[in-house]
N, C-alpha and C positions, 0 to 999 in steps of 0.2 A: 504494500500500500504506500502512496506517494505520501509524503510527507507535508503538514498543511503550509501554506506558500506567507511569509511574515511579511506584514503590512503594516505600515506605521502613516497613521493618522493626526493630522499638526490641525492646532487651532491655537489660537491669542488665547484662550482663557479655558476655564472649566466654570465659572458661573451661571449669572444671570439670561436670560434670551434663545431664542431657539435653534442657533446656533448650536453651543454649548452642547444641549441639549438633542441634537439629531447626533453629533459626534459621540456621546454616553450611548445612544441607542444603537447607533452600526458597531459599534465596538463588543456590544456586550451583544448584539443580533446575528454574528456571524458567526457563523459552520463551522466550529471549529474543527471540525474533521476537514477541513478546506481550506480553511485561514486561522493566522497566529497574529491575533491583534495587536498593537502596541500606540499607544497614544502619548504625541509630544504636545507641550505645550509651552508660551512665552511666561505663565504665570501658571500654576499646576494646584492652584487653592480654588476653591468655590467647593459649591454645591453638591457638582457632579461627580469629584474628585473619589469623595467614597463609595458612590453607584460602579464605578467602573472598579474601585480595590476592591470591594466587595465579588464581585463579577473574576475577579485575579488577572484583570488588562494591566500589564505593565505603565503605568506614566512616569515619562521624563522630563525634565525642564530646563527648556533652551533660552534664560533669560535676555531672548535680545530685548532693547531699549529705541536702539532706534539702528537706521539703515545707513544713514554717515558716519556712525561712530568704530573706531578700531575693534570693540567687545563682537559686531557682527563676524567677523574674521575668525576669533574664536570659538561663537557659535557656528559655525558653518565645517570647520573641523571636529566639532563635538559633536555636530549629527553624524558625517561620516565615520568616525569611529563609533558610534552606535549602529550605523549601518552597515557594518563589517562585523561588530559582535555578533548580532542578531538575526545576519543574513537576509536583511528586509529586501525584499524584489520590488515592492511599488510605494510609493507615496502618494495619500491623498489629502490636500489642504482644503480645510471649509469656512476661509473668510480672507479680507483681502490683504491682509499686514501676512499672514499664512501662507495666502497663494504666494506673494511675492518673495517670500523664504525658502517654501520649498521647490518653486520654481530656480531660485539659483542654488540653492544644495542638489538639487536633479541634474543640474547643465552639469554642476564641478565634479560628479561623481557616476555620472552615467547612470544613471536609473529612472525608470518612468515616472511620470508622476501624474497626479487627477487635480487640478482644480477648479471649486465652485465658488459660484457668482450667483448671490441667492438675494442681489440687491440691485437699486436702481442707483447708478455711479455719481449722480445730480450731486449728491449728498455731502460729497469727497472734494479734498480741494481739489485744483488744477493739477498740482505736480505729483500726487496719490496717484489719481487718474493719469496720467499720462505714465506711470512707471508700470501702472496695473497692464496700459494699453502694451506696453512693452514687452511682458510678462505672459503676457495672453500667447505671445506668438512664439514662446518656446515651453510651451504648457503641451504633454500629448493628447490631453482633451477635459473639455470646459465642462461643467455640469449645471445646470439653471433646472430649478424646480418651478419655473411658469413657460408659460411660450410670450407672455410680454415680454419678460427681464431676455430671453432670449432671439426677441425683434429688438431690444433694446442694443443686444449687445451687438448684433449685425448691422443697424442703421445708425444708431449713435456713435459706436465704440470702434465700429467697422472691424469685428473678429470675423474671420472665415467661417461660412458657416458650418464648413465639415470638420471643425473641432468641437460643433456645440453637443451635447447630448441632453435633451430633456427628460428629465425622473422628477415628477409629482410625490410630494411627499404623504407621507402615510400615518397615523394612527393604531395605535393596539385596540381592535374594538371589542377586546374581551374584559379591559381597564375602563375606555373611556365608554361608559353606557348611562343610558337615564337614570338618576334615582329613583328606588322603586316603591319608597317607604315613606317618601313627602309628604306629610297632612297641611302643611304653611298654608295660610290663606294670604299670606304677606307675596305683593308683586316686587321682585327682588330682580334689579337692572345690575348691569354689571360690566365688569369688563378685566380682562388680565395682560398685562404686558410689561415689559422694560419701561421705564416712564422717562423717556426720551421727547426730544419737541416733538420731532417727528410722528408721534402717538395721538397726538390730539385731543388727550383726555380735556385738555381747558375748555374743550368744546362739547364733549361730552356733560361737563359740569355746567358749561352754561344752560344747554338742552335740556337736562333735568331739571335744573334751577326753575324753567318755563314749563311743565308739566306736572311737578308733585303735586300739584294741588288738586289735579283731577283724579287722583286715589287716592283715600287716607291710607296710610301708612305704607306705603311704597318707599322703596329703600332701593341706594346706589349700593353699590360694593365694587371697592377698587383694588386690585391685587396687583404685588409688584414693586418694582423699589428701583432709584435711579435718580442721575441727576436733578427733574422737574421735581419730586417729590416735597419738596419745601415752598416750591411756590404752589404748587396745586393744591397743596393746605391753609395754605393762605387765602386763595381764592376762594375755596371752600368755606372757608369763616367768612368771608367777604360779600357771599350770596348767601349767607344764614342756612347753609347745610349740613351744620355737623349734627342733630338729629338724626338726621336721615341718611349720612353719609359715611363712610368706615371706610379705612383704607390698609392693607393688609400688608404685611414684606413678606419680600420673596420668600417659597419655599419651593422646594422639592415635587411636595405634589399637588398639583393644581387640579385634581377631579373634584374634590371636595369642593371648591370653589366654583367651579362649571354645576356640579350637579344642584348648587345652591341657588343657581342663576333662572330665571323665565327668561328673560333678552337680554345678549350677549351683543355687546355693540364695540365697532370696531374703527371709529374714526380718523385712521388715519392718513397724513398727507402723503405716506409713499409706505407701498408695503409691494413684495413680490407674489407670494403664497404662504401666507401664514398659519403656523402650525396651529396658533391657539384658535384661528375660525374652525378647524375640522376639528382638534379636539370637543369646543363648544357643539359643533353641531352633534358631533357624536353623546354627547349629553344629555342630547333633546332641547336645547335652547334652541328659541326664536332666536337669528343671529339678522343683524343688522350692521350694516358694512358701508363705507364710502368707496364709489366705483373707479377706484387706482390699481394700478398693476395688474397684477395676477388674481385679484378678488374675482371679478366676474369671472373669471373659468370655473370660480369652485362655490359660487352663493347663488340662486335666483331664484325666483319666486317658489322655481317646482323643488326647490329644496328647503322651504319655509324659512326663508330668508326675505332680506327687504334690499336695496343696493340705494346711496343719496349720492347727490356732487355736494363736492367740498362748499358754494356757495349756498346749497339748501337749508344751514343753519345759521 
């Protein structure tokens, strides 16, 4: 019997975002009569870090800092010495500080590598973007979980399109299902993410701010932690919603939180395919979404969803 083929998976972190959290699920999801996981990271602390030791995926950690500094040189030698201990045959990176690492650890060492683009590039400065554009063209093949992000990367970013390979992502739906045991008469709105500008919760709060009143006791619930976090509780005192409003920090597992939801709303200004709307749907929320990226391929009506433009609120 062939021996299973070592694969070492790089990401910036182990925390917060679904990021993170698709690399703890390939990791711990694979054959291992096929594959011998191994996961690097620039920061090897969060969340995820004990799903994957618990799981026995080796993590290592390639502190780079940044891309002009000499310490890059040194990391880039300490993955290929890990890459010779462990006899890794592919690398695949899932985010862009990532891509752009192990795309040049792959060129200095001859080994293939995967990377994904699970975002719209608007976001990034000028000179991120243009090193990514770089980067793209010695990558053996790109990965996009929408076919927007991957019209994006063809007409904006101009990648060929026979590096791109589209994989929609997925849900455990033997984890993420309705609650079955709910008696609440309470209509409970909600929402879960990184609390990034990009998220849009101030909008969300505004939204609710304009509707409590049409149920007594309807209630927000905001899950998730991140830079906005201190202004969006200020807002929140600001529109006289902390009755009615709870805001929750990150954890681990977000079914408890989905199953506690009736409308799962998703306002954001740029998203690709977001893991927490099929988690939510899989819940059985009513999911409501603003019509960016990759949202309409996976919300619409015949899936008891609602879709808005950004201007509708």
């Amino acid at each position: 019997m062939a021996k299973p083929c070592p694969v070492l998976l790089i990401s910036r972190e182990l925390g917060t975002g679904g990021t993170a959290r698709d690399v703890c699920n390939i990791a711990r999801g694979l054959d291992r009569a096929r594959f011998e996981p191994h996961v690097a990271c620039f920061n090897c602390e969060g969340i995820r870090a004990e799903e994957l030791r618990s799981a026995e995926v080796p993590i290592v950690q390639f502190p780079v800092r940044s891309f002009v500094s000499l310490s890059l040189i040194g990391n880039v030698v300490g993955v290929g010495q890990y890459l010779r201990q462990h006899n890794i045959r592919l690398l695949h990176a899932f985010d862009a500080p990532a891509d752009i690492f192990a795309v040049l650890v792959a060129r200095t060492f001859c080994i293939p590598v995967i990377t994904a683009n699970l975002w719209y590039r608007q976001l990034m400065s000028p000179i991120y973007r243009h090193v990514l554009r770089v980067s793209d063209l010695f990558a053996d093949a790109i990965v996009v979980n929408s076919d927007a992000v991957r019209r994006h990367l063809v007409e904006d970013e101009k990648v060929p399109s026979g590096l791109i390979h589209l994989c929609y992502s997925g849900i455990d739906t033997q984890v993420f299902v309705p609650e079955r045991t709910s008696t609440s008469a309470t209509l409970t709105i909600g929402s879960v993410c990184v609390l990034r500008p990009e998220k849009r919760i101030d909008m969300l709060l505004e939204a609710f701010a304009r509707v409590r009143h049409l149920q007594p006791g309807i209630r927000l619930l905001i899950g998730g932690s991140g830079e906005m976090l201190g202004a969006l509780q200020d807002q929140c005192r600001c529109l006289g919603l902390q009755q009615d409003c709870s805001f929750h920090p990150e954890q681990k597992d977000v079914v408890g939180w989905m199953q506690a939801m009736d409308i799962f709303v998703m306002p954001s200004s740029s998203e690709s395919f977001p893991n927490a709307l099929l988690e939510a749907m899989g819940c059985g929320c009513c999911v409501i979404a603003s019509r960016v990226g990759g949202i309409p391929e996976l919300v619409s009506d015949r899936f008891n969803g609602l879709l808005f433009e950004q201007g509708d609120i």
